[in-house]
N, C-alpha and C positions, 0 to 999 in steps of 0.2 A: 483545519488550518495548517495541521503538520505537512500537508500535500503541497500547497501552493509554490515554496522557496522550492521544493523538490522538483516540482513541473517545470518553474523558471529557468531552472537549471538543465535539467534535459531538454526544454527549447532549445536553451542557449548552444547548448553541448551539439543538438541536431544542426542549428541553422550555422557554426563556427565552422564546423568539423570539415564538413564536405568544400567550404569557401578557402581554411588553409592547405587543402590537399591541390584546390586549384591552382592557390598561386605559390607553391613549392616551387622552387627553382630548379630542382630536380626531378620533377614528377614522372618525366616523361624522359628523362635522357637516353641518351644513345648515349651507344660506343662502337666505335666501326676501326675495323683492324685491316691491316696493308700488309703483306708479306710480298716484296718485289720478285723473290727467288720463287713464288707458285708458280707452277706450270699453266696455269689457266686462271683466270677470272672468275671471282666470286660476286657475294651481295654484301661483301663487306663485314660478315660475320667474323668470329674468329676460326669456325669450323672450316670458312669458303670465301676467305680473306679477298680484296682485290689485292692484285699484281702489277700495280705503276698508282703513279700518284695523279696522276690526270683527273681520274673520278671522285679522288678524295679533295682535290685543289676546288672546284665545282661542289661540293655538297658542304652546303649551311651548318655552320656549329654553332647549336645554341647554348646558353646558359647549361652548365652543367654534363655538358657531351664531351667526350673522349676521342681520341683520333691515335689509335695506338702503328708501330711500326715494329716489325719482327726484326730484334735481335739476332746481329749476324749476318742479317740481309743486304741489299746496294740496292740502292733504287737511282735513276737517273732525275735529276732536279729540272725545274723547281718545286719545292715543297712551299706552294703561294695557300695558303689555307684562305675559306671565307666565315671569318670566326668573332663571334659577338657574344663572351659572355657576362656576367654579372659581378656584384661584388659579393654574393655569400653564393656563388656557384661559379666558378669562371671557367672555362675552355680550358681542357687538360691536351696537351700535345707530347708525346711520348713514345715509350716504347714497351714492349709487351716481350716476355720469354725470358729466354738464359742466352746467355755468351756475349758478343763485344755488342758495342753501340748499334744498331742499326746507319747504316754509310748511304748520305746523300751525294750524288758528287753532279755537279752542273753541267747545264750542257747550252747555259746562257748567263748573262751578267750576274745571276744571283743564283745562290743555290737554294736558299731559303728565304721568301718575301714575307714577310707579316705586313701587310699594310689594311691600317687601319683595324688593328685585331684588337678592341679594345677587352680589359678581363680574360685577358690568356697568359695561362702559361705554356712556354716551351723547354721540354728539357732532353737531356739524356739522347741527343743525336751527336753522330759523326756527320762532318760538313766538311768537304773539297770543294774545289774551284779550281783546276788546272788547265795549264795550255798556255798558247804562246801569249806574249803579256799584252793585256787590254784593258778595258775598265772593268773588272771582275771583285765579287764581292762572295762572302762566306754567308753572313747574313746581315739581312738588307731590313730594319725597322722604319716603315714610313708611314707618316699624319698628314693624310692630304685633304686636305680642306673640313678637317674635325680634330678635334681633343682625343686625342688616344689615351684612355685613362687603364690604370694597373696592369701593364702588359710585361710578363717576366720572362729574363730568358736565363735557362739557370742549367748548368753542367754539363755544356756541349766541348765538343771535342771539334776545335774549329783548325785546319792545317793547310797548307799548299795551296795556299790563293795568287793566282799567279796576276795580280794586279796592274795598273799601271801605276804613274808615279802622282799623277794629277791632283794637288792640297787641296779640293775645293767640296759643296756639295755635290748628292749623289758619286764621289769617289770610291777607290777602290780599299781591298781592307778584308778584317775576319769579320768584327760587327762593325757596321755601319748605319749610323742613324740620319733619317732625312723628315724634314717638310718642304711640304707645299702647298700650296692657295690657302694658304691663313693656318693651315694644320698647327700645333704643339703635341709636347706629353704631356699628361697630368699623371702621375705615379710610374714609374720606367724602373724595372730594377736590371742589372747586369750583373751577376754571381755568379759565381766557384765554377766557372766556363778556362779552360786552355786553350790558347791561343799560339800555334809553333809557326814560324814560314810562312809570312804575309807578306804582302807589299800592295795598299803602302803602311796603313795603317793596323794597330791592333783593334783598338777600340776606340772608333771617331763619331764626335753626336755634334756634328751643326743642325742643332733642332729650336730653333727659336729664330726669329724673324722680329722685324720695327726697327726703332732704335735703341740701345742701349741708353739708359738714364743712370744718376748715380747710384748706387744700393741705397734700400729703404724708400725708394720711391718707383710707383705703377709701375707695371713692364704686362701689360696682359699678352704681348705675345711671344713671351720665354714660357720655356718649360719647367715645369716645375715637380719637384721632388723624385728627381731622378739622383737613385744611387747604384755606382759600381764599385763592386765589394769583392774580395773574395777571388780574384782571379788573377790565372798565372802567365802571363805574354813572354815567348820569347822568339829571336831570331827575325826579327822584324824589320823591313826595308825603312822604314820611318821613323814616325813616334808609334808612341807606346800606348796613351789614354788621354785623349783631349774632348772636355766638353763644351760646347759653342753653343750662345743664347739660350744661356740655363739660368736660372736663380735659386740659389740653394743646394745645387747639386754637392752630392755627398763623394768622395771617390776615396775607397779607405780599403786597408788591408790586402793591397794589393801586388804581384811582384811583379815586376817588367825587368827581363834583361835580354841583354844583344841587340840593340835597336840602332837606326841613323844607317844602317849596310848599306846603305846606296843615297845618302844627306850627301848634297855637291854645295860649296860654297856658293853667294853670291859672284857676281861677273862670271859663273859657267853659262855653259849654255842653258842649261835647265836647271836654275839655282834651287834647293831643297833642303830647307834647315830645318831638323827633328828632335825632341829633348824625349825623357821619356814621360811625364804625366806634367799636365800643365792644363790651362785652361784660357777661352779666349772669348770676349764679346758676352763675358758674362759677369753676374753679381753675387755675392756670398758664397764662392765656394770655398768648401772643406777640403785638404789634400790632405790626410793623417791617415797615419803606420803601416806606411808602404815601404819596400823596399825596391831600390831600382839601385843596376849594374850595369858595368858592360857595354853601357852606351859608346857607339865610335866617335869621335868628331870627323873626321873625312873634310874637313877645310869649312864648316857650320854647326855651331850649337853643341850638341851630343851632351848634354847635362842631364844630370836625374830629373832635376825639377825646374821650373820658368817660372816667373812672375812677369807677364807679356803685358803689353801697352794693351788699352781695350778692357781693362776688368777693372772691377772694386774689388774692397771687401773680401778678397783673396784671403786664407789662412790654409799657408802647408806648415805642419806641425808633427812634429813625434814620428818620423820617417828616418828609415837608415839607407845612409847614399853610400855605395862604396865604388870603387874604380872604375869610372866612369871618366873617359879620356877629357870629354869637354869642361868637366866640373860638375861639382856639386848643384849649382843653382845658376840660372841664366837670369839675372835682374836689366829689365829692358825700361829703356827712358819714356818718358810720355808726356803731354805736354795737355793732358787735362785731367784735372783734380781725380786723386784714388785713394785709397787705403787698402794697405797687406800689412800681415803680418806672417815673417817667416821667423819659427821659432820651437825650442826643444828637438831639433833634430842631431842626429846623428851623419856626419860625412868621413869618411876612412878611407885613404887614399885615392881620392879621389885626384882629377887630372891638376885640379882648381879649386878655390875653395866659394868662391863667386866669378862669373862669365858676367863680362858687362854690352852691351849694343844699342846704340841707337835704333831701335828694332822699324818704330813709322820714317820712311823715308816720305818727304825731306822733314819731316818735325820732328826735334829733337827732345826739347826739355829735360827732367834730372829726375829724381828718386825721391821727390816729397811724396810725403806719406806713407814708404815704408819702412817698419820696423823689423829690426833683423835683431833678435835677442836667446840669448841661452844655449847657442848652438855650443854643439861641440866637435871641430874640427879637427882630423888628427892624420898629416901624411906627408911626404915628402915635400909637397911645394903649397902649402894652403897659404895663397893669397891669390890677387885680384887680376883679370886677364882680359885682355882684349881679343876675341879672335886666336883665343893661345897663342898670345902675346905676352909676357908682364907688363902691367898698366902700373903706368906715376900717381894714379891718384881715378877719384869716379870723375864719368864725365862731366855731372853737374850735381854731387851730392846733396845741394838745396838744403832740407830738411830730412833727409835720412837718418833715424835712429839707429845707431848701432851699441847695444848695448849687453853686460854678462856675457859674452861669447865668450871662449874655451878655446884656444889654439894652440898646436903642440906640432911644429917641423922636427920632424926626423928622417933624414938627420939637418939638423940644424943650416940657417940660414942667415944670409945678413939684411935682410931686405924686412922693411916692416910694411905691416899689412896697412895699405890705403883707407883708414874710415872713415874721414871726412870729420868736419868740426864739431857736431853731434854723435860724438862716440869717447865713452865711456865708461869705467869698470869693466872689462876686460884682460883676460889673461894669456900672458903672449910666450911661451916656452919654446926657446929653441929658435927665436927671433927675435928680434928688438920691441920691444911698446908701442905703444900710439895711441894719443889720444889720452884724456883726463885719467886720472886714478888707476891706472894698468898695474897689474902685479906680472912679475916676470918667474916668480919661483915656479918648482916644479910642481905640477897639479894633485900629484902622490894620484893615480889613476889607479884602479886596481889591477887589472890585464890589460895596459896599452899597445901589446904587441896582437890581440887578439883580430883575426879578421874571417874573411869567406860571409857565405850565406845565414842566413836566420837574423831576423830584428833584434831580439829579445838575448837571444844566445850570444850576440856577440856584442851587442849592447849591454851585459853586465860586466864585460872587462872595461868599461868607461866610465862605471860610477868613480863617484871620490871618495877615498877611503880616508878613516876617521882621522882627524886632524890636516887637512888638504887644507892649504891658504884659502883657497877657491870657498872653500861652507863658508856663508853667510857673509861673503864680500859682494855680491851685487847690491844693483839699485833698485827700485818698487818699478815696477811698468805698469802706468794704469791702464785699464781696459784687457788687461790678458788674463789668462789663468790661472788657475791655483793645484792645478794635476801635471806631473811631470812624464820625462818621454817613460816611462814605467808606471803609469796613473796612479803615480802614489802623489797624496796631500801634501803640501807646503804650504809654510804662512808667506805670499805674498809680499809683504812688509821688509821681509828677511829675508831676500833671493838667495841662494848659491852663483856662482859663475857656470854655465856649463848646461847642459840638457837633464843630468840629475842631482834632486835636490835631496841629500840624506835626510 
């Protein structure tokens, strides 16, 4: 009898064993290795690497296969991989050896296609695109007529995209994302990638298609859970990170500066308006603890952040804006029902402290539904601008919450800031009041002289030190937070005035 449980068991163990060897997702991988700089052509080994990408662009990568590139090398683009791997094996695209990135540089609109690579990752390349300006791209992610689901691109070295200027899809850019015939994301991530000398875009994703509806209701053909994290843009003919027909996209930790280099006003001939992270024709996104500088205005926009006609459910939050010729935030009118919330940020010297625009021509409408709260504002002229204009007042404040905000002119001003009949508790130093409940004393800042790069670093000269009017003089906001631009806890109930809450 002692046998029996025993036999059942090395049945079991016989007939399991050999079934999950079959369906490993890596049973059978390859790895096939490129070195451009060989003298001659191999089988892809790493002993007898091929020598151009042509053969690699043609050969199938499945679940768990590798596609490595010799460090140090140039290969002529494009790097179009045909790559399908899985969720517990995906498609590795890489590089193999010692010394700098392996350097793709194009010798057509893209230097790098993924399309339709769904369960890949790419990383660890150097990507060019030079020459005289046209529709050129660094890297080109496209869903054409399928769901691209978990497709990464993580620590490229993306530079001198000699672009044109064209805002639309399939445009020009470092990453650039596209659909077509019904295509979406499902899981897109964009991380800890540099991006120097583009035009036009840093990182541009119209990847969604239908019509937008309001957030919290069906959109099956946006894309979804796409986040760009972690990466540093600069020198840029345009914007900086803009997601289009997304829901829920995440875009966080991320730095943009020198952007708008070639943004021309409206009535030019080629009118091109750029901020640096913003989002458009989409629902719930996230813009939090990013830093953006440096932005031009050139006679349009040039603000760190937008809050553009076209979205819901918008929230930029805990971000440090610092001199940025257009402003701090571009808030555009819209004329169908939305909700944003802009709030816990940080702006320091910035051109502006809000850019305001009729942005849908000819439809105008006002600013109901967003709330603008906790900010903390600190620079020579923080108030409200048309076109780098001073504005008398918002175009149509409607229902605009303006509430807790922190302002501090230095040097000082006589003009009080515009906030319309839904604004209150607020602190105005260094300019006159406005609006219900306003405290004028000084905020007691800690380092208010403190400025340059880092979030964090220079975001602690604006906490409030102990006894500041500002502790515990705001009003409750419902629906927001309870973690400050330092993700430290506060009770809600008992706001501070300002971005941090001691």
């Amino acid at each position: 009898m002692p046998i029996e449980p025993r036999r059942h068991r090395s049945l079991h163990v016989a007939l399991v064993l050999p079934l999950l060897v079959a369906l490993s997702p890596v049973a059978h991988a390859a790895t096939y290795y490129v070195d451009c700089s060989a003298p001659s052509a191999g089988d892809g080994s790493r002993r007898a690497p091929w020598n151009e990408l042509a053969t690699a662009n043609t050969t199938p990568l499945a679940p768990g296969d590798r596609l490595l590139l010799r460090r140090g090398s140039v290969c002529a683009g494009p790097l179009a991989p045909v790559a399908a791997g899985n969720e517990t094996a995906p498609v590795q695209i890489g590089a193999y050896g010692t010394g700098a990135r392996p350097r793709i540089e194009a010798t057509s609109e893209d230097a790098v296609l993924l399309r339709n690579t769904s369960h890949t990752v790419v990383r660890d390349l150097e990507v060019t695109n030079a020459g005289p300006e046209a529709r050129r791209r660094g890297v080109h992610l496209l869903a054409d007529g399928e769901v691209v689901r978990g497709l990464t691109v993580r620590g490229l070295y993306v530079h001198d995209v000699d672009g044109d200027l064209a805002k639309d899809g399939f445009g020009s850019g470092g990453i650039q994302g596209d659909v077509s015939n019904g295509g979406r994301f499902d899981g897109l991530v964009i991380e800890g990638n540099r991006i120097e000398d583009v035009s036009r875009s840093g990182i541009f994703l119209p990847i969604g298609g239908g019509t937008r509806p309001r957030a919290g209701e069906p959109w099956p053909e946006a894309s979804t859970d796409v986040v760009v994290r972690g990466n540093r843009l600069t020198r840029l003919a345009g914007d900086g990170i803009v997601a289009l027909g997304t829901v829920g996209a995440v875009l966080e930790d991320n730095v943009v500066s020198t952007g708008n280099l070639r943004g021309a006003p409206l009535g030019s001939g080629n009118p091109v308006c750029n901020a640096g992270i913003w989002t458009f024709s989409a629902n719930d996104t996230l813009i939090q603890r990013n830093e953006v500088f440096d932005m031009r205005f050139n006679g349009c926009d040039g603000t760190g952040f937008d809050i553009d006609y076209e979205q819901d459910g918008t929230v930029v939050q805990d971000n440090y804006s610092h001199d940025n010729e257009g402003g701090f935030i571009l808030l555009c009118t819209d004329d169908r029902p939305r909700n944003a919330f802009v709030r816990f940020n940080l702006s320091v010297n910035d051109g502006w402290a809000v850019a305001q625009s009729p942005c849908a021509f000819p439809r105008f409408g006002g600013f109901s539904g967003l709330r603008f709260h906790n900010n903390t504002i600190v620079g020579p002229n923080p108030l409200l601008s048309f076109q780098n204009q001073p504005s008398g007042g918002l175009l149509d404040a409607q229902n605009l919450e303006f509430h807790n905000n922190l302002f501090v002119a230095d040097p000082p001003i006589a003009v009080a800031f515009p906030c319309g009949a839904r604004c209150s508790n607020n602190l105005f130093f260094g300019m006159p009041p406005a609006g219900s409940d306003a405290l004028t004393a000084d905020p007691e800042l800690t380092a208010p002289t403190r400025t340059g790069t880092g979030r964090r670093r220079v975001g602690v000269g604006y906490r409030l030190r102990r006894g500041s009017p500002a502790i515990g003089a705001g009003v409750e906001i419902p629906g927001s937070v309870t973690r400050d631009f330092f993700d430290r806890p506060f009770d809600p109930q008992h706001p501070s005035i300002g971005m941090h809450q001691p």
